[in-house]
C-alpha positions as CSV (number, residue, x, y, z in Angstrom):
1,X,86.7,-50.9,194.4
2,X,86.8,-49.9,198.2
3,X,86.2,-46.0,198.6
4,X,88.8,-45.0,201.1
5,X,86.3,-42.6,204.3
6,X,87.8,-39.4,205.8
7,X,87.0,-37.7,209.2
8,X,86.0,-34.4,209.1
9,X,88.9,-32.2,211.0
10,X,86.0,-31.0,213.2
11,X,83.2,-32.9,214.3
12,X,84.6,-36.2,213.5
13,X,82.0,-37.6,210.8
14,X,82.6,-39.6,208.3
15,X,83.4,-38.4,204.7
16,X,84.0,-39.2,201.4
17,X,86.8,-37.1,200.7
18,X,88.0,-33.3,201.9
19,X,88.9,-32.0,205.2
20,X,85.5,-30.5,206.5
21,X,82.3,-31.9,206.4
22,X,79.5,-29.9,204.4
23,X,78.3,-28.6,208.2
24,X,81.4,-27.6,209.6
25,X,81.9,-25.9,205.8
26,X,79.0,-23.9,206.0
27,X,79.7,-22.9,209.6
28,X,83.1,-22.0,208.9
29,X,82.4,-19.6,205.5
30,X,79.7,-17.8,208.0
31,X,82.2,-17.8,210.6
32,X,84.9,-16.0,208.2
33,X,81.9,-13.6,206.8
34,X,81.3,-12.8,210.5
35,X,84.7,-11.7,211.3
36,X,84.7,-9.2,208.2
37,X,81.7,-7.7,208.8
38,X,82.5,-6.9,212.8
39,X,85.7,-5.5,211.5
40,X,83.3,-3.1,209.7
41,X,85.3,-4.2,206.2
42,X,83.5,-2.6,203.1
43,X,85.5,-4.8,201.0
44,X,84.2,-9.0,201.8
45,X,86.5,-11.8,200.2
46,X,84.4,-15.1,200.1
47,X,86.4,-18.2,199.7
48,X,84.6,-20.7,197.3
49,X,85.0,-24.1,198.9
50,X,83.2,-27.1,199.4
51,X,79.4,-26.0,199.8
52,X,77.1,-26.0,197.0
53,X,76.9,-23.0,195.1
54,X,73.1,-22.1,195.9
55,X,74.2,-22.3,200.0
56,X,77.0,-20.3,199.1
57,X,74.9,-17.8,196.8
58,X,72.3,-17.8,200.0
59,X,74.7,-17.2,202.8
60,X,76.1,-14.4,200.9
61,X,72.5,-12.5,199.9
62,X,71.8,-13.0,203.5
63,X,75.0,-11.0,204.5
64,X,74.1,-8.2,201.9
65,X,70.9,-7.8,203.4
66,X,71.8,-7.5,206.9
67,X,75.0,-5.1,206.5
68,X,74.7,-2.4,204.0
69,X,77.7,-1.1,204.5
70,X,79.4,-3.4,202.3
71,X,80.4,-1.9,198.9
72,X,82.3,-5.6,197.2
73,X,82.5,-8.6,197.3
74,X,85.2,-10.8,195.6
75,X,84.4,-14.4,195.2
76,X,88.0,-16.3,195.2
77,X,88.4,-19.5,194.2
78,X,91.8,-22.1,192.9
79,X,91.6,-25.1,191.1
80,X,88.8,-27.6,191.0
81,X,86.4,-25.2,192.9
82,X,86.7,-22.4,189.9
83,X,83.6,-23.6,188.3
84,X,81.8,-24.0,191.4
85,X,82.7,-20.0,192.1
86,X,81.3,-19.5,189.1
87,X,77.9,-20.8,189.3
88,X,77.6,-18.8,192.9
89,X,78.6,-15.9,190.5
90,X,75.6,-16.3,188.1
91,X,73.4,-16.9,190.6
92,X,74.3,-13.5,192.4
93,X,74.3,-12.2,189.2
94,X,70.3,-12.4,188.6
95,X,69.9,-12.1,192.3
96,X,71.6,-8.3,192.3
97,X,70.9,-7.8,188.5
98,X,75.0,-6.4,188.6
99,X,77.5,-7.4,186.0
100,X,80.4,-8.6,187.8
101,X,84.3,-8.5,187.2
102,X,86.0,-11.5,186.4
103,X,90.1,-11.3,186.6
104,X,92.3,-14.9,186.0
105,X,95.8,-15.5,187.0
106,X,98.4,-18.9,187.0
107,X,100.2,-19.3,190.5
108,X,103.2,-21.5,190.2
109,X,104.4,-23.0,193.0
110,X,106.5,-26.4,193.9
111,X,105.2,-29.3,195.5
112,X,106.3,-32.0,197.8
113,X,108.5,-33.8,195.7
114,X,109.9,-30.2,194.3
115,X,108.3,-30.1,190.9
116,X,107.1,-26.8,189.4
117,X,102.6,-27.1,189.5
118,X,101.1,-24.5,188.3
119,X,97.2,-23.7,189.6
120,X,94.6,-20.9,188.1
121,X,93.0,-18.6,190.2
122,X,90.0,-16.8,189.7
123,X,88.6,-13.3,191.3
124,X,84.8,-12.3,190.7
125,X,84.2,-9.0,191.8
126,X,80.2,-7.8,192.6
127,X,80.6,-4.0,193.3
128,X,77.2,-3.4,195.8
129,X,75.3,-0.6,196.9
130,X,77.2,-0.2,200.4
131,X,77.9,3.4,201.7
């Protein structure tokens, strides 16, 4: 069986499967953390993707300690990456010794060939110290 290689949208190397490569994944979540925290937002949604959940869980203590003006922070994940936003949320969990908030939901949508799909979503909510 022949494993079919991807490019990576940005830089061009080859992967396995996905859009971004685990480089350009990592730059990009730091890139959208970046552009909250210069907007001064106290409230930061982190989109769980394709990076390992201790990279993710690291990127994220990183932000907290640099910007303590941040009061939340809502892990979000869909589909196949709900477990994943789970395992960053245990690992923050003993990290910031806070219970978070866990809230589910179904989205329903149609696909390409107009059949109803239905996804769940997941929102884990850390509330911080922040001002």
């Amino acid at each position: 069986m022949v494993k079919m290689m991807d490019k990576c949208q940005k830089c061009g190397e080859y992967i396995k499967k996905g859009q971004l490569c685990l480089d350009c994944s990592k730059n990009s979540l730091e890139a959208h953390l970046k552009r909250q925290i210069n907007d001064k937002q106290t409230k930061v949604d982190v989109p769980i993707g394709d990076l390992l959940a201790k990279e993710t869980a690291g990127i994220i203590s990183n932000m907290l300690n640099e910007n303590s003006f941040i009061s939340q922070i809502d892990l979000k994940a869909r589909g196949r990456h709900i477990t994943r936003a789970i395992d960053v949320s245990e690992i923050l969990k003993r990290e910031l010794t806070i219970k978070p908030k866990m809230k589910t939901n179904t989205s329903e949508f149609k696909n390409n060939e107009n059949k109803p799909v239905k996804v769940s979503e997941i929102c884990i909510s850390f509330k911080v110290g922040g001002k």
